[in-house]
MMTF fields as JSON, N, C-alpha, C and O atoms, coordinates in Angstrom:
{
  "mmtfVersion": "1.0.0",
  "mmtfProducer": "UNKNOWN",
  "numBonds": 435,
  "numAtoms": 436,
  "numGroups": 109,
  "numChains": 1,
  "numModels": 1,
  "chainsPerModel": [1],
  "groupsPerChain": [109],
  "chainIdList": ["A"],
  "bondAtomList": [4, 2, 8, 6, 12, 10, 16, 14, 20, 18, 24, 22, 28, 26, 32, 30, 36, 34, 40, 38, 44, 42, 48, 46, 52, 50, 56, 54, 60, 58, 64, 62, 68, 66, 72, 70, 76, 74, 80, 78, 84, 82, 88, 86, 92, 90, 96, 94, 100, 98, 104, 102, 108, 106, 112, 110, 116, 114, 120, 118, 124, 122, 128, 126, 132, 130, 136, 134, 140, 138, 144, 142, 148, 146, 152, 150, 156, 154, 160, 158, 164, 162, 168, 166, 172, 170, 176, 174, 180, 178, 184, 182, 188, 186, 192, 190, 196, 194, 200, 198, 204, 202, 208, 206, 212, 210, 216, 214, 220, 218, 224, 222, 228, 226, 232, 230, 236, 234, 240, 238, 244, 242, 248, 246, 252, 250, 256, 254, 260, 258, 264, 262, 268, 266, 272, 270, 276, 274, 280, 278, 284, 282, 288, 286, 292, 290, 296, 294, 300, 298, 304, 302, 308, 306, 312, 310, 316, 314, 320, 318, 324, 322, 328, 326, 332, 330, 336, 334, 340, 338, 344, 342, 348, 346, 352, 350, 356, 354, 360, 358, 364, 362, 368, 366, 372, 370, 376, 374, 380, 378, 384, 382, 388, 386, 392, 390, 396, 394, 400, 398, 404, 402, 408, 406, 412, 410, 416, 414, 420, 418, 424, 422, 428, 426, 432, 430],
  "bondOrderList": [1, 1, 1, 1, 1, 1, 1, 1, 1, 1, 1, 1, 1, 1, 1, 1, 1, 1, 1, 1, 1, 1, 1, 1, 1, 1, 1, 1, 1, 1, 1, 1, 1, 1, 1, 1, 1, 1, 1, 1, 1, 1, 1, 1, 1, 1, 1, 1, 1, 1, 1, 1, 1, 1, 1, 1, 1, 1, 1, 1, 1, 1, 1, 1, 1, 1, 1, 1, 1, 1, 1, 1, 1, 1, 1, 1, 1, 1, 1, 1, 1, 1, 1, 1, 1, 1, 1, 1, 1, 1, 1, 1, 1, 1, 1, 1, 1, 1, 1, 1, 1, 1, 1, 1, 1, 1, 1, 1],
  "groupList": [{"groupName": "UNK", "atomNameList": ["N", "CA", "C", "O"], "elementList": ["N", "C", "C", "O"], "formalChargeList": [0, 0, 0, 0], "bondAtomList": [1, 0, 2, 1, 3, 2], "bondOrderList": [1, 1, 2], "singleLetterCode": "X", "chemCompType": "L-PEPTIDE LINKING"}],
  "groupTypeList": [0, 0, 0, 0, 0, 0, 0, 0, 0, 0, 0, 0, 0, 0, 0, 0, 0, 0, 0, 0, 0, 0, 0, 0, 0, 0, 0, 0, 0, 0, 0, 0, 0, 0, 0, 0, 0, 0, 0, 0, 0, 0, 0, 0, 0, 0, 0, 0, 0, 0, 0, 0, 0, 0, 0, 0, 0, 0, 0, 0, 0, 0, 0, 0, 0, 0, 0, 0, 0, 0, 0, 0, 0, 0, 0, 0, 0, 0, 0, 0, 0, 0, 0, 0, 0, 0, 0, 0, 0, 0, 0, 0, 0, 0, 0, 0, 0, 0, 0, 0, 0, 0, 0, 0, 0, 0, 0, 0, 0],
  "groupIdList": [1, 2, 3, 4, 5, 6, 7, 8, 9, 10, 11, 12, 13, 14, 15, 16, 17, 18, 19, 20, 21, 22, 23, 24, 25, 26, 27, 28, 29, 30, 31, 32, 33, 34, 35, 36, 37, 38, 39, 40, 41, 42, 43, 44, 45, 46, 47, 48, 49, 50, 51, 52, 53, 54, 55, 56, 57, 58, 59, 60, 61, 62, 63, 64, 65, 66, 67, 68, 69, 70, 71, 72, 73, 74, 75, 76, 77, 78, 79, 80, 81, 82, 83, 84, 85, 86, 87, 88, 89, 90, 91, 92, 93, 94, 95, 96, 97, 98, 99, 100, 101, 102, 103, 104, 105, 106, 107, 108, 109],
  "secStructList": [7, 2, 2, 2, 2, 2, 2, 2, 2, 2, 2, 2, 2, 6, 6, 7, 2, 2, 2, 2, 2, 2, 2, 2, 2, 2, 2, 2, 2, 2, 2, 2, 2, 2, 2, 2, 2, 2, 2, 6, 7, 7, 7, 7, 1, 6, 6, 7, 7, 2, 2, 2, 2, 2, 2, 2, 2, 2, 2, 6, 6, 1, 1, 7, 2, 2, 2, 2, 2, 2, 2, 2, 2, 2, 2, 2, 2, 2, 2, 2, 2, 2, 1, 7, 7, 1, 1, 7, 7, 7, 6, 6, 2, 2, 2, 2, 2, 2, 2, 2, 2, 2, 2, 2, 6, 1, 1, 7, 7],
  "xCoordList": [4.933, 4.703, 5.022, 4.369, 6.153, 6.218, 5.096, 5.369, 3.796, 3.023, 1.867, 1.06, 1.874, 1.159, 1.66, 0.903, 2.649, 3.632, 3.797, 3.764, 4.035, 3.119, 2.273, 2.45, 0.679, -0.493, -0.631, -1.316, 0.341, 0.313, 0.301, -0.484, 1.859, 2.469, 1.409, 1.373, 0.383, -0.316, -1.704, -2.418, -2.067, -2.931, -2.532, -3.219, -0.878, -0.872, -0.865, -1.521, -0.045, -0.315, -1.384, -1.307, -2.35, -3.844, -4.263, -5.493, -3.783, -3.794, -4.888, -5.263, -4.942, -5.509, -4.664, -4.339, -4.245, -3.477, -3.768, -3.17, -4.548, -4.69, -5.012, -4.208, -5.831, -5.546, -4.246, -3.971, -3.269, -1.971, -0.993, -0.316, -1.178, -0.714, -1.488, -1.023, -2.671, -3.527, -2.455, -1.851, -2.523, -1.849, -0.755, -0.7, 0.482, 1.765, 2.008, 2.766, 1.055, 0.7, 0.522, 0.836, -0.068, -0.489, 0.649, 1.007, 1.398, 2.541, 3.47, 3.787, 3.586, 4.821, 4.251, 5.015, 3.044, 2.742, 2.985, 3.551, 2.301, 2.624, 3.957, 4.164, 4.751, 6.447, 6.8, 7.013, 6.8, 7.545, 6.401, 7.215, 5.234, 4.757, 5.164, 5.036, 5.565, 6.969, 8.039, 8.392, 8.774, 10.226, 9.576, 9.78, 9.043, 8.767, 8.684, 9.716, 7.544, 7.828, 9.004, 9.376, 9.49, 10.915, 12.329, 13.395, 11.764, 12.969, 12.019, 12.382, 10.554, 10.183, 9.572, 9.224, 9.522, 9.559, 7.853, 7.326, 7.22, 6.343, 5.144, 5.267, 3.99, 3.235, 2.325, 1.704, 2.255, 1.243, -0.162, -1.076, -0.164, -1.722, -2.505, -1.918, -3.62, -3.943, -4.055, -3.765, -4.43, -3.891, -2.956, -3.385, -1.698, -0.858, -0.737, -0.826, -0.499, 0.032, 1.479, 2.375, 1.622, 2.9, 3.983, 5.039, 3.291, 3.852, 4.385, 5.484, 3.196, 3.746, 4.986, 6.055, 4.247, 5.986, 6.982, 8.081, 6.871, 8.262, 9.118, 10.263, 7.769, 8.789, 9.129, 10.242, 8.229, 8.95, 10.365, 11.465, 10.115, 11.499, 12.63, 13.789, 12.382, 13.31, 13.967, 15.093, 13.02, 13.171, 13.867, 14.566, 14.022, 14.393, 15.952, 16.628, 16.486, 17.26, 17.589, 18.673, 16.292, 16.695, 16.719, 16.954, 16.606, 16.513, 17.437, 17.972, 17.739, 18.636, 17.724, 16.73, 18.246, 16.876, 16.709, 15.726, 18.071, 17.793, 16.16, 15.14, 16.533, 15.678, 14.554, 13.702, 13.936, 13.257, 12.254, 11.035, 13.144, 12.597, 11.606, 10.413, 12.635, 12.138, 10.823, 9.911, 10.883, 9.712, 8.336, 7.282, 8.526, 7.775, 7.521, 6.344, 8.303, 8.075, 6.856, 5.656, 7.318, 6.224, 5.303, 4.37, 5.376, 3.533, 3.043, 1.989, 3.735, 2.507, 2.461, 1.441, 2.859, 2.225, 0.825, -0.272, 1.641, 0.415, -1.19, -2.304, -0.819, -1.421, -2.615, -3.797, -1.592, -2.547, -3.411, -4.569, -2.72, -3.743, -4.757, -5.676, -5.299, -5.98, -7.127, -8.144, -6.889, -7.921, -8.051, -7.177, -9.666, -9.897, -9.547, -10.284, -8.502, -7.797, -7.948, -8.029, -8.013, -7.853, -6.922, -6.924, -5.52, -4.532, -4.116, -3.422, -4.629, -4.707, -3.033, -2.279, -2.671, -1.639, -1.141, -1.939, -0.089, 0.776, 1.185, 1.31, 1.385, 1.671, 3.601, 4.166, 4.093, 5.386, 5.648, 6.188, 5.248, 4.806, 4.127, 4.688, 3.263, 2.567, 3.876, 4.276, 4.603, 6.258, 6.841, 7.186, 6.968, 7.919, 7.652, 8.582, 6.802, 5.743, 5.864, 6.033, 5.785, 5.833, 7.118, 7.592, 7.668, 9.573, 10.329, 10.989, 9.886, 10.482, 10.124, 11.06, 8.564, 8.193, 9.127, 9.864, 8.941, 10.154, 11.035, 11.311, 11.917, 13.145, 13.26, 14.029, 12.294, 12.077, 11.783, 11.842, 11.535, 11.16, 12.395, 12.342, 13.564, 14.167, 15.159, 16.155, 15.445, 16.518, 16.332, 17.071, 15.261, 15.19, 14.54, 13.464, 15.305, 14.713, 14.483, 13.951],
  "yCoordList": [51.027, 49.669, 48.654, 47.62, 49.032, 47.993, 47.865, 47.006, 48.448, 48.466, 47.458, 46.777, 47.443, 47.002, 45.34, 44.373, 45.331, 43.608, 43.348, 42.136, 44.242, 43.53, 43.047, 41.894, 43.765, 43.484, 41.734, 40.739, 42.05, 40.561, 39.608, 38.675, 40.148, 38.751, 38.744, 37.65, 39.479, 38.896, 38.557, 38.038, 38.811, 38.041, 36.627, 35.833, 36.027, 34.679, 33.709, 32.736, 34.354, 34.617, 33.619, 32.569, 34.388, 34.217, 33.291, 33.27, 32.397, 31.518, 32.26, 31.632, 33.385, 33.976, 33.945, 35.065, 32.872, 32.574, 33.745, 34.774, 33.291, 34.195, 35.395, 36.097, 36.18, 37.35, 37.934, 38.993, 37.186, 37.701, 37.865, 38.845, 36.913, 36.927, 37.685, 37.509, 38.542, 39.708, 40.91, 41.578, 40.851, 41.943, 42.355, 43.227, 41.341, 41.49, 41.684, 42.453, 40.668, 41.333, 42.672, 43.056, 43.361, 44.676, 45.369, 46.264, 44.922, 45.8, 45.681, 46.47, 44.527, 44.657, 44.808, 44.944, 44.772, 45.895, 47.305, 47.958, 47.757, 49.118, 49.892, 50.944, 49.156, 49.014, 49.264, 50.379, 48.047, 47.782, 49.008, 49.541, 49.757, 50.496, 51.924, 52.911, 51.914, 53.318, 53.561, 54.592, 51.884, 51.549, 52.315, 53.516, 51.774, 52.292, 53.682, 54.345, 54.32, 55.68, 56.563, 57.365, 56.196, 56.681, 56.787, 57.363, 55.861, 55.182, 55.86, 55.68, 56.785, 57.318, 56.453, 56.719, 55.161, 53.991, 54.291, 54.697, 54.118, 54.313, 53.141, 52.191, 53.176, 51.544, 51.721, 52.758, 50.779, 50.864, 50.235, 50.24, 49.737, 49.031, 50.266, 50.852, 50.301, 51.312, 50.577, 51.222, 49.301, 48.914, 47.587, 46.452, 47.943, 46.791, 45.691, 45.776, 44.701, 44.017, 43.2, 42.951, 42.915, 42.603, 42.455, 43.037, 41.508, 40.277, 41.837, 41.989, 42.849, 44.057, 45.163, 45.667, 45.139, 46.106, 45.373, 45.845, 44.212, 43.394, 43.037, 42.64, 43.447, 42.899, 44.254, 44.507, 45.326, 46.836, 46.96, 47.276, 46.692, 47.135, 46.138, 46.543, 44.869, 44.724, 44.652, 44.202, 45.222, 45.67, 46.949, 47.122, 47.874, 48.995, 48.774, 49.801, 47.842, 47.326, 47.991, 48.522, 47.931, 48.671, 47.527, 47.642, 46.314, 44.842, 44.117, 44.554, 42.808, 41.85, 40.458, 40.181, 39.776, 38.225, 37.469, 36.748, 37.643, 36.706, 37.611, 37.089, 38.982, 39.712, 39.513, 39.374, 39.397, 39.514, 37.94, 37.788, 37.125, 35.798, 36.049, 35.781, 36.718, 36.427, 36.52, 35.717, 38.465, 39.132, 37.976, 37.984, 37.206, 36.583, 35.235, 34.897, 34.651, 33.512, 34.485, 34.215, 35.421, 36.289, 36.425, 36.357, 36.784, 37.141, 35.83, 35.687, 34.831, 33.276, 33.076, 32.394, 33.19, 33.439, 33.791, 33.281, 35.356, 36.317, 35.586, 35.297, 35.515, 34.547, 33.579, 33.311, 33.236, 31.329, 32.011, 31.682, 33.08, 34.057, 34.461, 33.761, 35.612, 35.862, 35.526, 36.213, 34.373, 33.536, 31.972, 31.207, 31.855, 30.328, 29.392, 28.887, 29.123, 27.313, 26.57, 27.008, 25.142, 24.293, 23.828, 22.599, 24.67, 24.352, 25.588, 26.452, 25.613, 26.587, 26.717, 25.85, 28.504, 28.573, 27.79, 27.254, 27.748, 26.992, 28.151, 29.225, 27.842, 29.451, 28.983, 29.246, 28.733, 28.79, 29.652, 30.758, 29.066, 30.089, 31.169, 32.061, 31.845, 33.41, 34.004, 35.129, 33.094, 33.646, 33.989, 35.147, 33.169, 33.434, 35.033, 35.813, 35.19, 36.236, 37.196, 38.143, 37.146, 38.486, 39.011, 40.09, 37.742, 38.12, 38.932, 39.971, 37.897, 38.559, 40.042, 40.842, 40.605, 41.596, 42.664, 43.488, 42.475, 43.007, 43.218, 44.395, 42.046, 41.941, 43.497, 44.449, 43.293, 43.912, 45.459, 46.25, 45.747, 46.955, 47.845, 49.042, 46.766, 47.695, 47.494, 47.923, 46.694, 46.618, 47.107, 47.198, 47.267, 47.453, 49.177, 49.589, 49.756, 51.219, 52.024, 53.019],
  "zCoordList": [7.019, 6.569, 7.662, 7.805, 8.493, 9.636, 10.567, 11.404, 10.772, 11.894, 10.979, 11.612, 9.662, 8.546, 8.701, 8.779, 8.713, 8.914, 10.094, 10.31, 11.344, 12.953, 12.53, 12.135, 12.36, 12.4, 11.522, 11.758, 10.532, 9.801, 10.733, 10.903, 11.695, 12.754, 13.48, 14.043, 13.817, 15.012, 14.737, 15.595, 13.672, 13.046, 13.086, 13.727, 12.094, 11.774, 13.461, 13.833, 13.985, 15.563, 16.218, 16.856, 15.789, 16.127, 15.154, 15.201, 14.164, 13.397, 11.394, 10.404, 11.672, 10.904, 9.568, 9.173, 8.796, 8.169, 6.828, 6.513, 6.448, 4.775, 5.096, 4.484, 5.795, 6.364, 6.5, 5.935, 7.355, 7.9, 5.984, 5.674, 5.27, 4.199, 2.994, 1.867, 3.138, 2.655, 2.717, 1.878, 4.256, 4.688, 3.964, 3.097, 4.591, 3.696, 2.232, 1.641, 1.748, -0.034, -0.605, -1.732, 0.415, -0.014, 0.154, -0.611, 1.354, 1.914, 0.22, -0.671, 0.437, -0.724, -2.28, -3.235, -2.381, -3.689, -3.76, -4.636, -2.369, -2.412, -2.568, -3.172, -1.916, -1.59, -3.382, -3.858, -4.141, -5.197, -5.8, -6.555, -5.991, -6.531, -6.127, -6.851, -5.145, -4.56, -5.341, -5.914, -5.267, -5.731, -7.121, -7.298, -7.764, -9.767, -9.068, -9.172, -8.296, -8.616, -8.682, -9.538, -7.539, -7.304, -8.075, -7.855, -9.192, -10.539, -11.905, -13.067, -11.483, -12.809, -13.853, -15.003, -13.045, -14.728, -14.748, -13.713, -15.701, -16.403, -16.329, -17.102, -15.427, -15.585, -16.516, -16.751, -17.007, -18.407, -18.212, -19.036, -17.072, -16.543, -15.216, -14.306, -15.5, -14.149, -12.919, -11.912, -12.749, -11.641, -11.441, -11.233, -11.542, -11.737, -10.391, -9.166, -11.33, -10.132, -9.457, -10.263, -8.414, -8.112, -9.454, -9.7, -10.122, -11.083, -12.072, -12.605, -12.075, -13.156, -12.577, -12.922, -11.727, -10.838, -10.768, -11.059, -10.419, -10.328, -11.859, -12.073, -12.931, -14.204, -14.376, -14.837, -14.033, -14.913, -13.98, -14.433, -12.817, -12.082, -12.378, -12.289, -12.721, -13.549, -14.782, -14.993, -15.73, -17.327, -17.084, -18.082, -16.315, -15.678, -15.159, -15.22, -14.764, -14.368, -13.201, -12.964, -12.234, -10.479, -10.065, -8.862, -10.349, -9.76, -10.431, -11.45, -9.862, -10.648, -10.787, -10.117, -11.687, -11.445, -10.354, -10.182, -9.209, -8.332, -7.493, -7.045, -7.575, -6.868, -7.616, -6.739, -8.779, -9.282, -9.034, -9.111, -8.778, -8.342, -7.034, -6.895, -6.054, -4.754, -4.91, -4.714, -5.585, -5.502, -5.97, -5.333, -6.942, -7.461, -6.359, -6.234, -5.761, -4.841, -4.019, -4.074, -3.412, -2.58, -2.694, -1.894, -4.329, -5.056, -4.78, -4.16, -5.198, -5.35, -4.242, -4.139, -3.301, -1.765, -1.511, -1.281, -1.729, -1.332, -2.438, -2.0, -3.509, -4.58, -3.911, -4.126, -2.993, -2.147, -1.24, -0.986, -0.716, 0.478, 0.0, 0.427, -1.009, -1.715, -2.53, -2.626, -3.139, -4.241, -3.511, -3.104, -3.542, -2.53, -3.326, -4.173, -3.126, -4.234, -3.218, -2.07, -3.593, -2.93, -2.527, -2.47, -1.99, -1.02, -0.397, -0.934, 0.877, 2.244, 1.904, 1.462, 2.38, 2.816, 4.052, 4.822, 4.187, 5.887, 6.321, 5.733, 7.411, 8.624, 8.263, 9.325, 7.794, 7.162, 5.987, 5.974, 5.156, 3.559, 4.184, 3.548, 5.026, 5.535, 6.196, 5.896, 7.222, 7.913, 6.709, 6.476, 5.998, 5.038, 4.156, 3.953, 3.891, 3.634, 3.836, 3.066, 5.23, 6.133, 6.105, 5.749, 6.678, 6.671, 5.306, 5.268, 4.15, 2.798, 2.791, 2.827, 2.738, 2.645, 3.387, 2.846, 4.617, 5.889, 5.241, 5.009, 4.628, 4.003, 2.85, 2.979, 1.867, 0.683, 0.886, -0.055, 1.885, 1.996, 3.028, 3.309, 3.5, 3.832, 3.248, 3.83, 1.705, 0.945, -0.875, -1.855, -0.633, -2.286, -2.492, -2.059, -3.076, -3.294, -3.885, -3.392]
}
């Protein structure tokens, strides 16, 4: 996953803003869709999303709410990256992004 969150940094880098924050989204779905496997918990959607791993893992109680927040600040990130709204991510909110993800994947397990 770290060569997955380079590629982010040097995308945003390269000013490739919602791309670089694509990237990291996926990272930390896949991540928190590990974390559930690894804890056995059970997903009830076939393809869940952030917002669903992050509530089973914490109905599960492998998370606490502050964690459960972050995860969610992240998703509405990844959120702005993803779907064309009319307010562009900032290459701050994509750092932030990248970094949390980073963060999340070498603290939560």
């Amino acid at each position: 996953m770290d060569s997955e969150l380079d590629a982010a940094r040097e995308l945003l880098k390269h000013k490739f803003i919602r791309a670089a924050g694509a990237i990291a989204g996926v990272v930390l779905e896949k991540h928190l869709h590990e974390v559930c496997g690894a804890h056995n918990i059970t997903l009830t959607k076939k393809n869940s999303t952030i917002a669903d791993l992050n509530e089973a893992l914490k109905n599960a109680s492998v998370i606490e709410t502050p964690q459960w927040r972050f995860h969610q600040h992240l998703a509405d990130i990844r959120n702005l990256c993803d779907h064309n709204k009319k307010v562009e991510p900032s290459v701050d909110q994509v750092n932030d992004l990248i970094e949390g993800v980073s963060k999340v994947t070498k603290t939560v397990f």
